[in-house]
C-alpha positions, -999 to +999 in steps of 0.1 A: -656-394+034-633-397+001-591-398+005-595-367-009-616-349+012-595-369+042-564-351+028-577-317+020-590-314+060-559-327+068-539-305+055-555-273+066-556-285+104-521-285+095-520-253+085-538-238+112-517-253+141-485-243+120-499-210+118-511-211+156-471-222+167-457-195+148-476-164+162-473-183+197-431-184+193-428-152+178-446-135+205-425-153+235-394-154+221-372-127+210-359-121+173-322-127+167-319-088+152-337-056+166-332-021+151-333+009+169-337+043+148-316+069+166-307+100+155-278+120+147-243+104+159-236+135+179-270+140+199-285+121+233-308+096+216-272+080+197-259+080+235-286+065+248-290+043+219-254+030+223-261+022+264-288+007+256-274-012+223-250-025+250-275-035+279-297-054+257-270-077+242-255-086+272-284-096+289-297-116+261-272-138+245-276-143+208-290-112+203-278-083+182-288-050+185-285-023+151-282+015+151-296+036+125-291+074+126-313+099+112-315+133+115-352+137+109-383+128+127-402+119+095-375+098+081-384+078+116-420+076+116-412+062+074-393+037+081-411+024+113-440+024+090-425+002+066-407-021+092-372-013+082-366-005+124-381-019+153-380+009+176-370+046+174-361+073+195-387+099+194-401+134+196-433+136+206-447+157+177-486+164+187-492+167+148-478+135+139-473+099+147-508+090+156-506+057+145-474+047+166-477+037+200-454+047+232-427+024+247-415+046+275-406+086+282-371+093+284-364+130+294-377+166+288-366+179+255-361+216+262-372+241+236-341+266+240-337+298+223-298+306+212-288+341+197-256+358+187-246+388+214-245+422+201-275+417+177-305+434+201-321+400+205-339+399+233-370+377+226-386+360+199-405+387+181-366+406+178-361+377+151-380+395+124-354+406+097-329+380+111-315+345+099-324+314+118-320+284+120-350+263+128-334+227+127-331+197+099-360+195+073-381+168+087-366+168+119-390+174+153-372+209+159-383+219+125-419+213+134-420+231+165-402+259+155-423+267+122-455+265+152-436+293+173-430+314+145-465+308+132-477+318+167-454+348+164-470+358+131-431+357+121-428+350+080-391+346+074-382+348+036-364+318+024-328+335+027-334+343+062-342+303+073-315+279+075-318+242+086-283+235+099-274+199+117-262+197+152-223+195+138-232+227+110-246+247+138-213+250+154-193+252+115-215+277+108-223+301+136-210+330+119-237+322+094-268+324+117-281+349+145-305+325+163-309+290+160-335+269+178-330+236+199-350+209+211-328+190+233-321+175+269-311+200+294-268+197+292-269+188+256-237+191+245-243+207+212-258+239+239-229+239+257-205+240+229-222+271+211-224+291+252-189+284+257-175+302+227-189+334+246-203+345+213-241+333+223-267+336+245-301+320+259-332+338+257-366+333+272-396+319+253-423+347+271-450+337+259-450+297+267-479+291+288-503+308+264-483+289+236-486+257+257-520+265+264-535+267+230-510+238+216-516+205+229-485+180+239-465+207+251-454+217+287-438+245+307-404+238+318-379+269+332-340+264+328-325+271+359-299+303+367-266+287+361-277+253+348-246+254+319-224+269+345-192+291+329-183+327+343-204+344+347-231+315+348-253+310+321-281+315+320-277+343+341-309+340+353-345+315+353-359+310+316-391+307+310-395+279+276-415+244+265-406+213+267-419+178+252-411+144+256-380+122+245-393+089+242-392+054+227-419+048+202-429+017+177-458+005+160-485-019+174-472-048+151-442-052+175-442-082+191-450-077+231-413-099+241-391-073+220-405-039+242-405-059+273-371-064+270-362-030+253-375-013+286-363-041+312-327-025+298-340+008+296-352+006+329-325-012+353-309+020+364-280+017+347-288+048+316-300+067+341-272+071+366-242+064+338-253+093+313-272+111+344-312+111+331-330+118+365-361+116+345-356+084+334-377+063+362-403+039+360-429+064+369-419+088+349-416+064+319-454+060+320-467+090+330-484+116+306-475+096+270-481+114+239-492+081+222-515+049+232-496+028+247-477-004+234-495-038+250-459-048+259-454-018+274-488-023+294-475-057+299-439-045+317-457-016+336-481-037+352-461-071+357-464-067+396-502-062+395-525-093+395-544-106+364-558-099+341-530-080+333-518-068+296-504-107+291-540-115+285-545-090+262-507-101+242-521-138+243-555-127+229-537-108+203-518-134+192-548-161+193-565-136+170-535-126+146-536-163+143-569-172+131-565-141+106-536-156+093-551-189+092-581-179+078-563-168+053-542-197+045-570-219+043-585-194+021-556-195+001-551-234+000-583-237-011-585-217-040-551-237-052-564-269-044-597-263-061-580-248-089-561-282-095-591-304-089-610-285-117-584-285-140-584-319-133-618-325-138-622-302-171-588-325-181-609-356-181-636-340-202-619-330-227-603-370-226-639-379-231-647-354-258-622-362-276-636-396-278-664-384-290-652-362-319-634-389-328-668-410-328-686-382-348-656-380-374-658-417-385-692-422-384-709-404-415-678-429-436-700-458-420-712-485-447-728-514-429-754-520-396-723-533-382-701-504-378-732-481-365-737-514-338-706-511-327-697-472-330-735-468-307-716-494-278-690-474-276-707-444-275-732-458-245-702-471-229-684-435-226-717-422-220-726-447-193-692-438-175-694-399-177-727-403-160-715-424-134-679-403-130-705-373-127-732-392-099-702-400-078-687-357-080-658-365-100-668-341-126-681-303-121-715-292-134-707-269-163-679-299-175-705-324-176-734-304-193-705-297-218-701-336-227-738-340-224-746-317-252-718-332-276-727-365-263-764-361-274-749-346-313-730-379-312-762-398-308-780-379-335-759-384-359-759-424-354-793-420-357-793-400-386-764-427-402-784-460-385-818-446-407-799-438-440-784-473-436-819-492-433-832-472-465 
């Protein structure tokens, strides 16, 4: 085998290991930076998102943790898409985010119904005629509420829809006669617009046949008195929907960065500081809106015995791996060809440039001499093309090149040697 060929093999076993050890490291060992998509500063996933901002730097030194708050659910899904965040709070929206996978559920995110007293209000198909608020643009509560309404066969004109923030609902609640909330049960945002006395809960009457013909959603009642005041509110049961609060990200993620995301999640800690009873290992797992994560598969079943979701992380990796290797060889290969046949086209042209020069001097040619010794020269460069070519220093289309100018070269010695002898 040539030096070269030595080198070349070389160098892509190199390759391949060096691509081997990075997947392998990246996959055990945790990045220096995670980012965590929240969502506004004054709602529960910020909260959490803080607790758990703390947890997860404390137990793993080095690390830092980043917030980024967004108001909308879309905005999310974008920039988990495009890697800008690692992991974000979520709203399990049936119609979208098919392509993310779950972490963990947090809590039930409670559909809730608010309405200014004094209006007649009393259910959903009262809001005909009246301006509501139907959450961010983008935002999950924007989604489900333009469902509800759909089911309702309620078509708001544009002046009768607002899409106020958490922090405008309560600036601007002279400016609306209903708004509608997805949020934990105790949000604040609820109890700040039922303590003014100005507003009031109503039921959603017709969840279960909403639930029933709209997939990801459940029944959930708020109970009598569950926001307290006097006289308690709600005064009495509710009848709504709920979905799922939950931790999402794409399957890209390494395993190592959710494992540890949910070890935090998980110790106890959220759930009895900020008061989540929902927010318990079994729970966590149960009825996800989204496949889920391997590293979450990984966590869940860490007490079972093999073959657990490790196996599948390895095999992921292992196969990530050769993809990226293949690749790299590919790669290398193309630029080290590339170079050898610039190379070899390089040393043609060296050669045919010997023989242009050959063909230039020769019709000048006077004596049997000068042919003698312009046809040795011409043999000789022949001789060692040929042999340059035999041993695979040149390429096929290089050498036929030389090899027709070679043989002009030859005729026109010929041509020179026989006017010469006449």
């Amino acid at each position: 085998m040539k030096l070269k060929s030595i080198i070349a093999t070389a160098f892509f076993i190199f390759l391949f290991f060096l691509t081997v050890y990075f997947y392998v490291t990246r996959s055990t060992k945790l990045p220096s930076t995670i980012t965590i998509g929240t969502g506004s500063p004054f709602g529960n996933y910020h909260r959490i998102g803080l607790k758990l901002k703390t947890l997860l730097e404390k137990s793993n030194a080095g690390l830092k943790v980043n917030l980024v708050t967004s108001k909308s659910l879309l905005e999310k899904l974008t920039l988990l898409k495009n890697k800008k965040i690692d992991i974000a709070f979520f709203q399990s929206a049936p119609s979208i985010g098919r392509e993310l996978n779950s972490i963990a559920n947090i809590y039930s995110e409670v559909f809730h119904v608010i309405v200014r007293k004094g209006l007649n209000i009393n259910n959903i198909h009262d809001l005909k005629n009246k301006r509501v608020s139907i959450g961010t643009k983008g935002s999950g509560t924007e989604l489900i509420s333009k469902e509800i309404l759909k089911y309702y066969d309620i078509k708001l004109q544009p002046n009768q829809i607002r899409q106020d923030s958490f922090k405008e609902l309560i600036e601007n609640k002279d400016k609306w006669d209903a708004c509608f909330i997805v949020a934990g049960v105790g949000s604040q945002i609820i109890k700040e617009l039922l303590k003014t006395g100005q507003h009031q809960l109503i039921p959603f009457e017709a969840a279960e046949g909403f639930s029933y013909q709209n997939y990801g959603y459940y029944l959930f009642t708020l109970p009598k008195g569950v926001y307290g005041g006097d006289p308690l509110t709600p005064a009495v049961d509710i009848k709504t929907l709920a979905v799922k609060a939950c931790l999402v990200t794409i399957p890209e993620t390494p395993g190592v960065v959710v494992k540890a995301v949910l070890s935090s999640l998980l110790d106890g800690e959220i759930r009895q500081t900020l008061n989540i009873k929902e927010l318990t290992e079994e729970q966590a797992q149960k009825d996800i809106s989204y496949p889920p994560h391997f590293g979450a598969e990984s966590y869940f079943n860490r007490f079972k015995p093999p073959i657990s979701a490790d196996t599948v992380e390895a095999w992921n990796g292992i196969r990530e791996s050769i993809a990226f290797a293949i690749i790299c060889i590919y790669m290398g290969a193309a630029f080290v060809l590339r170079i050898i046949r610039q190379k070899k086209k390089d040393t043609v042209d060296h050669y045919l440039k010997k023989m242009n020069d050959i063909l230039v001097v020769v019709k000048d040619f006077t004596s049997r001499k000068e042919i003698d010794e312009v046809y040795n020269k011409w043999l000789q460069i022949h001789t060692e093309v040929v042999d340059r070519f035999t041993n695979e220093e040149l390429a096929d289309k290089y050498f036929n090149e030389f090899l027709r100018q070679s043989e002009i070269v030859q005729t026109a010695i010929n041509e020179k040697s026989k006017q010469l002898v006449t």
